[in-house]
N, C-alpha and C positions, 0 to 999 in steps of 0.2 A: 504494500500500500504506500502510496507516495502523494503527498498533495505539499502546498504550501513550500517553504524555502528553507528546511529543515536538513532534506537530505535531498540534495543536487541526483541528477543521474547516473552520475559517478557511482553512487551505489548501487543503484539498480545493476548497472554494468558486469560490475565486480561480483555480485552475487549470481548473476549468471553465467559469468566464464569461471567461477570456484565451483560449480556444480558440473557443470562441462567439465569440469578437469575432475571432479568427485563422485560424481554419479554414472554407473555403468549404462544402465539401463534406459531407453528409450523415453521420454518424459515433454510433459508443457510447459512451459515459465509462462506465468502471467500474473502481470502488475498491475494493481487497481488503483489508476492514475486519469487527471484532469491535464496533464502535458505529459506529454511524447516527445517534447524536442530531447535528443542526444540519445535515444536508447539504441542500441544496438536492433541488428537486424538479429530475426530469433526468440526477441522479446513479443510478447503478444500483449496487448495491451486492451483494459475493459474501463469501461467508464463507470463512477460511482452509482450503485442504486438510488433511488429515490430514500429521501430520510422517511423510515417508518415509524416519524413519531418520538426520537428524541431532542428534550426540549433543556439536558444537563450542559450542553456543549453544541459548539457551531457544530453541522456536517458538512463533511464529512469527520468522522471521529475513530476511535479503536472500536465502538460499538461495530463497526463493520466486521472486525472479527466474527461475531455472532451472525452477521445477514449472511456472511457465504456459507453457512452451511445449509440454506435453503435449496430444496433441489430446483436444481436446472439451473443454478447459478453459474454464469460464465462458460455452461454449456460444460461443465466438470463431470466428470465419473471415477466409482474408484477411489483408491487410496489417497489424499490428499492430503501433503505439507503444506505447513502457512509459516515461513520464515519472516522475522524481520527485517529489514532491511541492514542494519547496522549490525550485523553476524559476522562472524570472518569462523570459514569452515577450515578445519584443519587437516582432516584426514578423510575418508570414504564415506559416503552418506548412506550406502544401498543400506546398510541396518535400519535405518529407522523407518524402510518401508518393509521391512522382514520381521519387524519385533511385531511379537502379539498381534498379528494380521487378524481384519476383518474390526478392530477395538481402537477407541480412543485412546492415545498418546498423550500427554503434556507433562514440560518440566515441573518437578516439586519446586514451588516456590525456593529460593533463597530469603535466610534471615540474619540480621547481625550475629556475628559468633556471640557476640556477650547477651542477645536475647535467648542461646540455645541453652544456658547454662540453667536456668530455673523453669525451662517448658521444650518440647519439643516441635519440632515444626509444625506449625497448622498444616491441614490438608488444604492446601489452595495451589491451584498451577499456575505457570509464569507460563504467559503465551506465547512468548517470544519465538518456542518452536511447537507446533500442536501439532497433531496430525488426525483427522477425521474421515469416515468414507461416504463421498461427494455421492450423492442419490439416495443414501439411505440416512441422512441426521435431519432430516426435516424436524422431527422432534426437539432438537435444539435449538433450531430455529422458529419453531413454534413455542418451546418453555419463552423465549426471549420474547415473544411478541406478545404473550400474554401474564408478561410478569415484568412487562418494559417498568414502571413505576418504581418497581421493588429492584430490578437492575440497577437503575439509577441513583439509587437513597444509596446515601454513601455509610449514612449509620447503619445498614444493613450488607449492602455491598461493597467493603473500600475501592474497589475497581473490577474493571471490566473483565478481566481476567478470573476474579471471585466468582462473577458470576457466571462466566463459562463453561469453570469447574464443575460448579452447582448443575448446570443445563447437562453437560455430558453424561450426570447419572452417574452412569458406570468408566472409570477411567483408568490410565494404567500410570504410572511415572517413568518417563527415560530412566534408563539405569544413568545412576550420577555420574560412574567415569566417563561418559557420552558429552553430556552439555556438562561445561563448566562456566562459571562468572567470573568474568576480567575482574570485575571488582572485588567479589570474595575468596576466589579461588588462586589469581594471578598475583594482584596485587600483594604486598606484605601488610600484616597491620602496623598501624601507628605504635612507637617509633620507628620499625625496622621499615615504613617505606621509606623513610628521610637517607637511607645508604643500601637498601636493598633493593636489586630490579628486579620486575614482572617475570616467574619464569614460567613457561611454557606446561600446565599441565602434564603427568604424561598419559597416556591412555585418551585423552580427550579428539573429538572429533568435530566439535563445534564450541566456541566461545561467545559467551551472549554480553552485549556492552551496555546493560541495562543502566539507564541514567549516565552519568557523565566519569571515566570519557568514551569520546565517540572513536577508534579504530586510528584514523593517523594522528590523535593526541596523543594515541597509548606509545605511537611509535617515535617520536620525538619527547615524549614526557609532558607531563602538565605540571609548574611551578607555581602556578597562580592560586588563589584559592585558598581553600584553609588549609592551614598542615598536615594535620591527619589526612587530606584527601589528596597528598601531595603524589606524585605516581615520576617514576625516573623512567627513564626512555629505556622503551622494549622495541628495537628496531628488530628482531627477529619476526613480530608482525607483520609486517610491509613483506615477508616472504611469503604468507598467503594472504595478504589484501591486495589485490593487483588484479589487472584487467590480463 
């Protein structure tokens, strides 16, 4: 999904020549975008649905996560990944269309380490990578249209992502050494990121750059900012973020 001046096409790009160079198997890229200028040929591109009725945020929004799984959307069939845009894949994708086939997918939320120490993770996925089968979740997309109000109340839902979880019903979690977070898994904590760099997971197959930072900050470093979220340059990045 791509709207606004967030994320240039530069990413769009990049996410599909990392897939081309990651994924075996025969496949569609398609981006749900209002401009097309710079996207590569290969890229398919679909135009946002009509807003059904949210009134928390301008549309288009992350609530679009929920409207693709309505069938006949984008004209989809089949096993269907929804990547982020701001992903940097590191190793082969074909697993996460082999795990637990025919069943919903989504990362177990990440929490701060010092929140794990008196509770364990809530059950909530992080969307950043789902995977759902395009013709048969109508029902998810139906829970979301008849519970849009109760989506939206944040005292109920903190985000869209809660409540996709909730809509799936029945879900599975990526195995952890799969998706890892730049920010909890790469980075060091405060103080060891102030002389320690980002290293590389190992096992990991995809790194999700949820909030800040975005992929070529990680690879120059970010100094600005507060301390603790100080991050030293992991230029070993830029060897899979590229076109």
């Amino acid at each position: 999904m791509k709207w606004g001046k967030r994320y240039p096409a530069q990413y769009v790009n990049i996410l599909f020549r990392s897939l081309q160079r990651n994924l075996s198997r025969p496949f569609r890229f398609i981006c749900l975008t209002d401009n097309t200028d710079g996207l590569v040929e290969g890229i398919e591109t679909y135009p946002f649905p009509e807003n059904p009725g949210i009134t928390q945020a301008k549309w288009p929004n992350v609530f679009l996560k929920l409207v693709m799984t309505r069938d006949g959307f984008a004209d989809l069939e089949g096993p269907t990944l929804f990547l982020d845009l701001d992903l940097v894949i590191l190793d082969s994708v074909d697993c996460f269309f082999d795990y637990q086939p025919g069943k919903n997918c989504i990362i177990h939320n990440w929490i701060e380490r010092r929140k794990q120490i008196l509770r364990k993770r809530p059950d909530i996925g992080n969307s950043s990578i789902f995977r759902f089968e395009a013709g048969k979740s109508q029902y998810i997309y139906e829970t979301f249209i008849r519970e849009m109000d109760r989506a939206q109340d944040r005292s109920i839902f903190q985000t869209e992502q809660a409540f996709l979880t909730y809509a799936m019903k029945e879900r599975y979690w990526w195995p952890e050494e799969w998706v890892r977070s730049f920010k909890y898994n790469c980075r060091p904590s405060f103080p060891l990121n102030l002389i320690v760099a980002p290293q590389k997971p190992p096992g990991a197959k995809v790194l999700v750059f949820h909030g800040k930072p975005d992929p070529p900050d990680a690879v120059t470093g970010v100094s600005d900012g507060k301390i603790h979220h100080r991050v030293l340059a992991a230029p070993w990045v830029a060897d899979y973020w590229h076109e």
